[in-house]
C-alpha positions in Angstrom: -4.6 -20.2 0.4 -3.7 -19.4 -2.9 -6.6 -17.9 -5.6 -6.1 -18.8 -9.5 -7.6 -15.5 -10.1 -9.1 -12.6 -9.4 -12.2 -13.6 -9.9 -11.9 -17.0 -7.3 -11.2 -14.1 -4.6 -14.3 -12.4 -5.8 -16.5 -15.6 -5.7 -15.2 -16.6 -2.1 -16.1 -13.3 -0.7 -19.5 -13.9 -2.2 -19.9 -17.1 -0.7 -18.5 -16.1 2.8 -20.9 -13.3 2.6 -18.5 -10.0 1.9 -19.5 -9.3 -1.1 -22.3 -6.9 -3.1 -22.8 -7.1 -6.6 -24.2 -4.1 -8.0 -26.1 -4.7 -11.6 -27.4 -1.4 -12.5 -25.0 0.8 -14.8 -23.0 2.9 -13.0 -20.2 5.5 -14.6 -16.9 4.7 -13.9 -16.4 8.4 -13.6 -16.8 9.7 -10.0 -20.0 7.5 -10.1 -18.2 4.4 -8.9 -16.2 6.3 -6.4 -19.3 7.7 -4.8 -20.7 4.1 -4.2 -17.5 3.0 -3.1 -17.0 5.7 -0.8 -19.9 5.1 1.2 -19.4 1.6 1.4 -15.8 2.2 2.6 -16.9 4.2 5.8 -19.8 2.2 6.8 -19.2 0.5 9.9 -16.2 -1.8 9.7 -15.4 -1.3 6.3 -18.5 -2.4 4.3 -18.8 -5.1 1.8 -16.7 -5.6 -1.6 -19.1 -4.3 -4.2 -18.4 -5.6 -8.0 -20.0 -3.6 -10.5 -21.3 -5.9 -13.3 -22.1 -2.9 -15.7 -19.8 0.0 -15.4 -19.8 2.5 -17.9 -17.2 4.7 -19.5 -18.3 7.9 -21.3 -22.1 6.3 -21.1 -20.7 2.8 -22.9 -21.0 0.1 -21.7 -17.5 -2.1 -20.9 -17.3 -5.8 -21.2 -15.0 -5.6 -17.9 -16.7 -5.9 -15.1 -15.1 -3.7 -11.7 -13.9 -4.4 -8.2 -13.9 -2.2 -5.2 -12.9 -2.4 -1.5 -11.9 -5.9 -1.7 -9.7 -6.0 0.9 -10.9 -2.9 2.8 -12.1 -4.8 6.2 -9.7 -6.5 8.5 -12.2 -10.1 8.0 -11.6 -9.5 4.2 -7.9 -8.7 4.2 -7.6 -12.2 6.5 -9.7 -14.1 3.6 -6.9 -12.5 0.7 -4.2 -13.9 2.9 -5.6 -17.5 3.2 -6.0 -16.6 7.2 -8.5 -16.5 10.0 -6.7 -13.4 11.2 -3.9 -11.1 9.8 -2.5 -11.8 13.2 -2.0 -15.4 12.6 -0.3 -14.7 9.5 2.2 -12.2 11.4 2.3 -14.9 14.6 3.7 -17.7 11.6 6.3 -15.1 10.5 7.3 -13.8 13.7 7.9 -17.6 14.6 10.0 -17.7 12.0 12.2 -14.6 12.5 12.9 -15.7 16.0 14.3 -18.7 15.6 17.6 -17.3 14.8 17.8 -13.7 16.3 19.9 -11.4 14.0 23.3 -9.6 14.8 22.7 -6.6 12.5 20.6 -4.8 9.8 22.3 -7.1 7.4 21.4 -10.3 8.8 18.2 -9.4 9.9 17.0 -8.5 6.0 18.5 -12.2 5.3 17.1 -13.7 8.1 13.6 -12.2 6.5 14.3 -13.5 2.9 15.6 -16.9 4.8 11.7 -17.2 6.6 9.8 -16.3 3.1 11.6 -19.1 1.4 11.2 -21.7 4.0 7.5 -22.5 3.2 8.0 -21.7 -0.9 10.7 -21.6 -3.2 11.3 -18.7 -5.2 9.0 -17.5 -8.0 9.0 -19.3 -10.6 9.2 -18.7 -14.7 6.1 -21.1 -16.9 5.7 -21.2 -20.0 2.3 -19.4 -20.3 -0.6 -18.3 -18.2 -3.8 -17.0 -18.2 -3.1 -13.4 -18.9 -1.8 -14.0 -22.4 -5.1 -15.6 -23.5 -6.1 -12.6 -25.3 -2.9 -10.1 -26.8 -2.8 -6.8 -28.5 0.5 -5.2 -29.3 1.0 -1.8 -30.7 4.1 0.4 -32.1 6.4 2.0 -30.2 6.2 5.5 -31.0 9.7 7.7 -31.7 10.9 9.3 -28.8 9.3 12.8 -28.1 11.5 16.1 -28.0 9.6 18.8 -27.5 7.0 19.9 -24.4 4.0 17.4 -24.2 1.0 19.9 -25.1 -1.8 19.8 -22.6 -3.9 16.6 -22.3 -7.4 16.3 -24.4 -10.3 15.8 -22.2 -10.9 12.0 -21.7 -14.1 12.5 -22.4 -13.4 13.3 -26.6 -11.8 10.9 -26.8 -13.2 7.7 -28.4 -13.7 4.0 -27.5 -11.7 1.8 -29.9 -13.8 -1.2 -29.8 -12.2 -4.4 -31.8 -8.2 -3.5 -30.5 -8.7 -2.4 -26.8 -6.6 0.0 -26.0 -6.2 1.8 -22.4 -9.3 3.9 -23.1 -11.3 0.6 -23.0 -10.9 -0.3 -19.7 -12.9 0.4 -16.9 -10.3 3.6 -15.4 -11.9 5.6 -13.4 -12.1 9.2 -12.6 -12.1 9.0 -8.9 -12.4 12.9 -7.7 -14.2 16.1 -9.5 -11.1 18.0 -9.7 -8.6 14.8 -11.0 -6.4 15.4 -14.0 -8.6 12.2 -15.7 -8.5 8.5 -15.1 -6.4 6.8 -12.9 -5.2 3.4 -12.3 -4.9 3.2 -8.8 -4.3 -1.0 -7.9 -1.5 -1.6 -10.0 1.7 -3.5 -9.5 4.4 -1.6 -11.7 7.4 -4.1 -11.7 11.0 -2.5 -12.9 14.2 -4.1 -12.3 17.6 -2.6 -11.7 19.7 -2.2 -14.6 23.0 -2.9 -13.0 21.9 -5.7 -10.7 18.8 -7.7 -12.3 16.8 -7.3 -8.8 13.7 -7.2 -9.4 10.8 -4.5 -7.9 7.0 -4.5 -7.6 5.4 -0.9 -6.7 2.1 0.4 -6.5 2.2 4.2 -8.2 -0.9 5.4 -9.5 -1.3 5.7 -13.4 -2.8 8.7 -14.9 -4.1 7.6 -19.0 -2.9 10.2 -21.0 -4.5 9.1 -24.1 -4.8 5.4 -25.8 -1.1 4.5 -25.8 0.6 6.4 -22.7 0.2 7.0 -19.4 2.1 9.0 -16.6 4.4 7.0 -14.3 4.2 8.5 -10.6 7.2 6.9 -8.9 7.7 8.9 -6.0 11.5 10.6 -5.4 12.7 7.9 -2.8 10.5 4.5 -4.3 13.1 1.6 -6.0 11.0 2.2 -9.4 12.0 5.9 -9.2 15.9 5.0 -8.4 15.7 2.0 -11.3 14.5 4.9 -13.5 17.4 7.4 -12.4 20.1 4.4 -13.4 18.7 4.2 -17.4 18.2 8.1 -17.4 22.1 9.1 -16.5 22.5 5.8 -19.4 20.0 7.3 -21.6 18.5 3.9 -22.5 14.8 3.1 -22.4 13.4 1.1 -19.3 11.2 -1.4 -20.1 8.1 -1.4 -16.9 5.7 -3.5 -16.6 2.1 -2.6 -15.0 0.0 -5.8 -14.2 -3.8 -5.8 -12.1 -5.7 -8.9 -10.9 -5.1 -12.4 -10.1 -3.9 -13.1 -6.5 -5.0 -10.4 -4.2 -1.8 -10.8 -2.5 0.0 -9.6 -5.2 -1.4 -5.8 -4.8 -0.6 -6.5 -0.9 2.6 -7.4 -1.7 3.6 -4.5 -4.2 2.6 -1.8 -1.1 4.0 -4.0 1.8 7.4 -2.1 3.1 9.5 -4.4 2.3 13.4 -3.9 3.0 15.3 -3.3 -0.6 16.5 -5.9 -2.6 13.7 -8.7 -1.3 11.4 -9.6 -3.9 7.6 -8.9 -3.5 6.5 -12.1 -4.9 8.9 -14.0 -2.6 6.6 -12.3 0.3 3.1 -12.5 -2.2 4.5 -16.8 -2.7 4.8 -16.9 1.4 1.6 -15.7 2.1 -0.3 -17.8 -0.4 1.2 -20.6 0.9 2.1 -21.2 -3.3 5.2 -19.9 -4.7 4.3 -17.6 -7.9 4.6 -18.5 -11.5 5.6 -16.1 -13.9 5.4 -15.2 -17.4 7.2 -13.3 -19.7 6.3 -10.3 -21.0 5.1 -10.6 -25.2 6.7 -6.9 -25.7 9.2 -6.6 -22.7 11.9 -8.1 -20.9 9.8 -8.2 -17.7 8.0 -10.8 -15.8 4.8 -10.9 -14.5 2.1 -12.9 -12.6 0.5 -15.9 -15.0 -2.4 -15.7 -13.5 -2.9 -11.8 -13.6 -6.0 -10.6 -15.3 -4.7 -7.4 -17.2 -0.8 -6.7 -18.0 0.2 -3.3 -19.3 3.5 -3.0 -21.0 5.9 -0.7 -22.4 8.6 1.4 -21.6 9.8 4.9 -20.4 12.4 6.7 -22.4 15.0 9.0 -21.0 15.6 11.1 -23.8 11.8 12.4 -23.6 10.8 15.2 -21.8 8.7 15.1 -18.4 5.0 15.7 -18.3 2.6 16.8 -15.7 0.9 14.1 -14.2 -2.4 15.1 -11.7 -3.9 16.8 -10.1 -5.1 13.8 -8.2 -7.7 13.2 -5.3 -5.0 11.5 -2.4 -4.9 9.4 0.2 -4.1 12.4 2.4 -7.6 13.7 1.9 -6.1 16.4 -0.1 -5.7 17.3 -4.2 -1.8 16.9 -5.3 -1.6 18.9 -7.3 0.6 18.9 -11.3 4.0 17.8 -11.0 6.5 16.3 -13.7 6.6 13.0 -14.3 8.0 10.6 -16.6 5.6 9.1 -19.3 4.9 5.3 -19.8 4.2 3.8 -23.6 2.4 1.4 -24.0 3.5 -1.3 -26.0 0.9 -4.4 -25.4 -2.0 -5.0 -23.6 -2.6 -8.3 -22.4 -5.5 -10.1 -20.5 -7.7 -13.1 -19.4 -11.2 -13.5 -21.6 -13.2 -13.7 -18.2 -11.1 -10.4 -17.0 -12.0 -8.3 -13.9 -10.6 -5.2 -13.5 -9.6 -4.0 -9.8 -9.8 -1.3 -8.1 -9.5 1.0 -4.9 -9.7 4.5 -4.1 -8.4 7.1 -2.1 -9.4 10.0 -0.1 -10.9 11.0 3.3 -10.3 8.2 6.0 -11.3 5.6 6.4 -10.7 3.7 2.9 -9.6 0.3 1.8 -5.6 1.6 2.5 -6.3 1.8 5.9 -6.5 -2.0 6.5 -3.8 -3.0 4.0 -1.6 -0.3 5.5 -2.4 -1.9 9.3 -2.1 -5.3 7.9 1.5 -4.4 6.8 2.4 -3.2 10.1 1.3 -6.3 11.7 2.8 -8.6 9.7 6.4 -6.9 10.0 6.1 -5.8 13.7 8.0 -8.7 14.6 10.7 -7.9 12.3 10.9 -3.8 13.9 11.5 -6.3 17.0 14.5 -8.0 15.6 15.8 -4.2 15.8 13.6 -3.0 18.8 12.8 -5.7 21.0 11.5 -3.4 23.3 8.7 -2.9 21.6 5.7 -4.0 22.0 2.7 -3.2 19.3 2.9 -0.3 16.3 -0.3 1.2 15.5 -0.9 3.3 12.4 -4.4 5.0 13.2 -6.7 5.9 9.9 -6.8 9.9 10.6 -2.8 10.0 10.0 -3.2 8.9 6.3 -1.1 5.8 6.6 2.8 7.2 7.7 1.6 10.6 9.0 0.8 9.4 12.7 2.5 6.6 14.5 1.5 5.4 17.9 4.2 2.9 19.3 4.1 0.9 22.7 7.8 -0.1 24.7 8.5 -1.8 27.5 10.7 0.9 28.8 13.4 0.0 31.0 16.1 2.4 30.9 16.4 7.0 30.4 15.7 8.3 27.0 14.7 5.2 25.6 11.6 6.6 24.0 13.6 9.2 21.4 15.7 6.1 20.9 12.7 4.1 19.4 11.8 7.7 17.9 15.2 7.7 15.8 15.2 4.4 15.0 11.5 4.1 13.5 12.6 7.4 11.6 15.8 5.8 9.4 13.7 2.7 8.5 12.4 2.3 4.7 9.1 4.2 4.5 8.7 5.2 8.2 11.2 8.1 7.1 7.9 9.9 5.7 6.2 9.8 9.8 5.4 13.4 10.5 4.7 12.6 14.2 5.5 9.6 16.0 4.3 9.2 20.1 5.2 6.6 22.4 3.6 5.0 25.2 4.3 2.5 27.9 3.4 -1.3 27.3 0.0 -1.2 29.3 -1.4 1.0 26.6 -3.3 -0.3 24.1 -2.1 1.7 20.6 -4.7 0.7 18.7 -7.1 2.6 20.7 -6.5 6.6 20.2 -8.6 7.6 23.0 -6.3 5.3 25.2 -3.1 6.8 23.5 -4.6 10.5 23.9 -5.0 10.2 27.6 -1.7 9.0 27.9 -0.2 11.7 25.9 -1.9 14.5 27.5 -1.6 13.1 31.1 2.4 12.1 30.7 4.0 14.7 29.1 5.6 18.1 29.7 5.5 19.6 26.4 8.6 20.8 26.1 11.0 18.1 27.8 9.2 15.2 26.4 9.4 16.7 22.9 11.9 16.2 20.1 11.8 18.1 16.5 14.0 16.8 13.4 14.1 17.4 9.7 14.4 14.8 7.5 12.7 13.1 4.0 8.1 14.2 3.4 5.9 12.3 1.2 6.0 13.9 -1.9 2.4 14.1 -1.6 2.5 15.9 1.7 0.8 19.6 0.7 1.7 20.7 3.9 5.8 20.7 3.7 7.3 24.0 3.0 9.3 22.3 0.2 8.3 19.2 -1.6 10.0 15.9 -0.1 11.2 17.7 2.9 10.0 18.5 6.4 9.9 18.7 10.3 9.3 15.5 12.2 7.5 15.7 15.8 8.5 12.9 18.1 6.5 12.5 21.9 7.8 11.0 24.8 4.5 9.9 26.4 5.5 7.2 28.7 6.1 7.2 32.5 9.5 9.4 33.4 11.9 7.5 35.4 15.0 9.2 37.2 17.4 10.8 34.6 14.5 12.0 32.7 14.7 15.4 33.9 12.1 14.4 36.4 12.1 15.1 40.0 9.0 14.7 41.6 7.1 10.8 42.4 5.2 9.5 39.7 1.2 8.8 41.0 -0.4 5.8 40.5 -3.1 5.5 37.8 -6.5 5.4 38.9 -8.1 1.7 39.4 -10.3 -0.7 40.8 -9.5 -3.5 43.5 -9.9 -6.4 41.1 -11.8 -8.1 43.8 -14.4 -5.2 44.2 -14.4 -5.4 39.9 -14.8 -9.4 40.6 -18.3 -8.7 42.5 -19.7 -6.4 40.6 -19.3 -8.1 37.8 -21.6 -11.0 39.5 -24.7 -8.5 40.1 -24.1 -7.1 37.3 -22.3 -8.5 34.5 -18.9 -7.5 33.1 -17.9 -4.4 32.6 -17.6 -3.0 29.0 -14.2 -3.1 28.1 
């Protein structure tokens, strides 16, 4: 199911039920974080909330904001046209099999092959609904010196009849954040030398009316676009859009192998392929049917700037680190904008269930690789890649640290701090399941494996930044070669007939 625009998305959930609208002001700093916090961890993820009247410095904006849209596995089904995220993996994973892969290579073409089968490729319109309303502005001269210290978002002033950055609902999520953030955005770069195309989520700090930081990670594609026009020491145009499709925030955080385009994957799951627009400032394309598009450029010859402290999806502050700076050079957006919106923090939040949905919507391609396995879980408390629990039918010695080093050297699961794996009668989306396991089949020391290899940047934990240990548990049943000598006992179970009468006095057990 594809949506026009954001707002279509917005009115479903209403009329399926998912969705509170909240009329009273409320400050988009830390105010609408709060709300949205709350909402986030009540029980199976809340509602959506849209605030009608947000506030920013105690004025009122003419945008209205959108929060935890797709933080409920029901809601993140609805965004992706689906009864289930399941079925929407099941369709895929059809797909994939059809033709099983020989290698790595294949396997990323066999991927690109299955999201073109139901849509072409994105295609380029004339126009679109993001352009109805257009301010450009003047590219400043590139900076030399330090950047001073950033003025308090609070002095400075609303612009009223030009919008600028500083009229948009941003919020301040956290007490101790460095100011506002945009934290939904798709950033879309492409590579200088090949023309390919990226789509990224990295948060935006606003520096002041025309400039923002530009938090692209050491090992994202924006961050490696960015390293090819700094060693040329020409200016990058990027493009930031928010809005329209929800798939196309899925889309920009789904770990998708390099060189396959996001909106190929946004076009599949929409069941529409995506028309684009260029940029008015930039040589960039973006979504027609966005609500807000952000352009402007990043220039090598400036000097970094500090971008954060921010309140992270670890649960943690990151704290200041250099960054490269974005100008702005247009805003665009629809008349009947909404701005959207998530935030980060403590788990449970709205990345939980797009992280998940991720998982099991590429599971079957892992399988193309591993066809031993059987389900991937990413549990909340590990902060998306922090804690993987991973099920295989296990059929020969060692196979476990197999899956281990394998998981590790592929795209993003290089940041897993601690991966465990179980034996394909365990259920890894339950962690009290996977805890009993772990603790009942393992010898700490010979079912244990430590490695070094790439950290999330973010990780305040990591001795150096980017870098760490990796903890890998064999929690399966040991079979001969595993240094393992003695029998292995049988779990403890029911007779299924005994289960079977009980369950007609009684009724059936809970699960």
């Amino acid at each position: 199911m594809a949506y026009e625009s954001y707002r279509d998305f917005i009115n479903f959930l209403e009329e399926k039920g998912e969705l509170k609208r909240i009329t009273a002001p409320v400050a988009t700093e830390l105010e609408i974080t709060e709300a949205a916090d709350r909402e986030m961890k009540a029980p199976n993820g809340g509602k959506a909330l849209l605030f009608e009247n947000p506030t920013i410095n105690g004025k009122a904006s003419r945008f209205p904001v959108a929060v935890n849209t797709m933080g409920s596995w029901k809601r993140m089904a609805m965004a992706m046209g689906c009864s289930s995220v399941d079925e929407a993996a099941r369709e895929l994973g059809a797909i994939v099999k059809a033709k099983p892969p020989g290698s790595l290579k294949e396997a990323i073409k066999l991927l690109g092959t299955a999201l073109e089968l139901r849509h072409a490729r994105p295609k380029l319109v004339g126009n679109g609904p993001c352009r109805e309303v257009i301010h450009r502005f003047d590219a400043p001269p590139p900076r030399t010196t330090p950047w001073p210290a950033a003025p308090a978002m609070e002095s400075l002033p609303l612009t009223g009849a030009s919008p600028t950055l500083l009229d948009l609902p941003i919020l301040k999520c956290w007490p101790l954040d460095g100011g506002r953030f945009i934290t939904l955005p798709g950033v879309v770069t492409k590579d200088p030398d090949t023309g390919e195309r990226n789509v990224g989520m990295y948060r935006i700090q606003i520096y002041d009316p025309h400039s923002t930081g530009m938090h692209w990670q050491l090992q994202k594609v924006g961050a490696r676009h960015g390293r090819r026009y700094y060693e040329t020491g020409t200016r990058m145009p990027v493009a930031i859009f928010l809005g329209g499709d929800p798939m196309f925030a899925f889309a920009a955080t789904a770990p998708l192998p390099d060189g396959l385009d996001e909106f190929l994957l946004a076009g599949y799951l929409r069941r529409k392929s995506v028309e684009l627009v260029k940029c008015v400032s930039v040589d960039l394309e973006v979504p027609a049917n966005a609500d807000f598009v952000i352009e402007g450029y990043v220039d090598p010859r400036e000097p970094l700037r500090d971008e954060g402290p921010f309140g992270d999806h670890t649960g943690f502050y990151t704290l200041p680190e250099p960054y490269p700076v974005f100008h702005i050079t247009a805003i665009t957006h629809r008349r009947d904008a909404i701005y959207p919106a998530t935030i980060v923090g403590q788990p449970p939040m709205e990345d939980f269930y797009m992280g998940a949905a991720s998982v099991k919507l590429f599971l079957p391609v892992f399988r193309m690789n591993f066809p031993e396995i059987i389900d991937i879980a990413l549990p909340a408390e590990g902060t998306f890649h922090n804690l993987v629990f991973v099920s295989i039918r296990k059929t020969y010695p060692l196979q476990a640290f197999k899956i281990m080093h394998g998981l590790w050297g592929m795209g993003q699961m290089m940041f897993t701090k601690y991966i465990v794996v179980v034996d394909d009668d365990v259920d890894v989306h339950n962690t009290s399941e996977v805890l009993f396991h772990l603790c009942a089949n393992t010898d700490p020391q010979r079912d244990s494996i430590f490695t070094r290899g790439p950290a999330d940047v973010l990780d305040h934990a990591t001795t150096d930044i980017g870098m760490g240990s990796k903890l890998g548990i064999d929690a399966t049943r040991k079979l001969p070669g595993e240094a393992f000598k003695r029998a292995w006992p049988p779990l403890v179970r029911m007779d299924p007939k005994v289960r079977a009468k009980i369950d007609s006095l009684f009724g059936s057990a809970p699960a």
